[in-house]
C-alpha positions as CSV (number, residue, x, y, z in Angstrom):
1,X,3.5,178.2,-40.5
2,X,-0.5,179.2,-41.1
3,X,-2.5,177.3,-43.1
4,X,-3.3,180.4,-45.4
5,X,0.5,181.0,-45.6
6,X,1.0,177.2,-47.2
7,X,-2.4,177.5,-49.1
8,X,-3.7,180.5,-50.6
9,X,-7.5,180.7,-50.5
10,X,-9.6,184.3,-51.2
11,X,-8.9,186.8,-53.2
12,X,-4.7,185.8,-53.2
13,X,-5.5,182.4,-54.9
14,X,-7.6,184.6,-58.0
15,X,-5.0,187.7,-58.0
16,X,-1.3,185.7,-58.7
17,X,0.7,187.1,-61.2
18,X,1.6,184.1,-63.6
19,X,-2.1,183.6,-64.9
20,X,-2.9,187.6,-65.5
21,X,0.3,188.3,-67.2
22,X,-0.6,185.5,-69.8
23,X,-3.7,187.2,-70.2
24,X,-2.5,190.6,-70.8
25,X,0.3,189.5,-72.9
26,X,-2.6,187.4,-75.2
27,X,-4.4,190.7,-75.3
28,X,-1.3,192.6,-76.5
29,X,-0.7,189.9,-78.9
30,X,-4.4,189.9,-80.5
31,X,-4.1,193.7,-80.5
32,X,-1.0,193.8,-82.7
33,X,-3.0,191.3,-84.7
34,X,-6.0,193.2,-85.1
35,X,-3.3,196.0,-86.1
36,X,-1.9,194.1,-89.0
37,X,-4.8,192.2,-90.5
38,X,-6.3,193.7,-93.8
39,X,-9.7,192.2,-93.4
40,X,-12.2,194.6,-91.0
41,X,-12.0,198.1,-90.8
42,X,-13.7,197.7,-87.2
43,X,-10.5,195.1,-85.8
44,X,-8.1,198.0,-87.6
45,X,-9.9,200.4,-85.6
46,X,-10.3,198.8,-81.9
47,X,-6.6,197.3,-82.1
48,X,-5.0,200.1,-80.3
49,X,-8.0,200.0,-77.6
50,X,-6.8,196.3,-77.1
51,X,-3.6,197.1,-77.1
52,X,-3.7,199.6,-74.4
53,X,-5.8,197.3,-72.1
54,X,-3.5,194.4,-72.4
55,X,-0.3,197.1,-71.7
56,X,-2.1,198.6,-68.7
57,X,-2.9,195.3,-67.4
58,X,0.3,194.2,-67.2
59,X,1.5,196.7,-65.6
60,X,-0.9,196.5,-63.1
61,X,-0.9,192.7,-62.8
62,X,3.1,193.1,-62.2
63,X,2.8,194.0,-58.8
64,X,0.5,191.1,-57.6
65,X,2.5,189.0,-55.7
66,X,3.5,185.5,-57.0
């Protein structure tokens, strides 16, 4: 077995899937937040910008490999 196989070093160890999928689901969470809040206009009207990056991020981040 490689050493690269056992460790990952590069790019593999900053593109694994369990770390990115957090962060797209947070920004799918604080999208719907920024949907329901009743406080800034501006959050109201960037929410379903947010919510489109975290979606498209996580579909893209679910074929990283583990």
């Amino acid at each position: 077995m490689s050493t690269q196989a056992r460790s990952p070093s590069g790019l593999r160890r900053w593109f694994r899937r369990g770390p990115w999928e957090n962060v797209a689901t947070v920004l799918i969470a604080l999208g719907v937040f920024m949907l329901m809040q009743s406080f800034s206009l501006f959050l109201f009207g960037q929410s379903l910008t947010v919510i489109l990056i975290g979606t498209i991020g996580f579909v893209i981040v679910s074929h990283f490999p583990e």
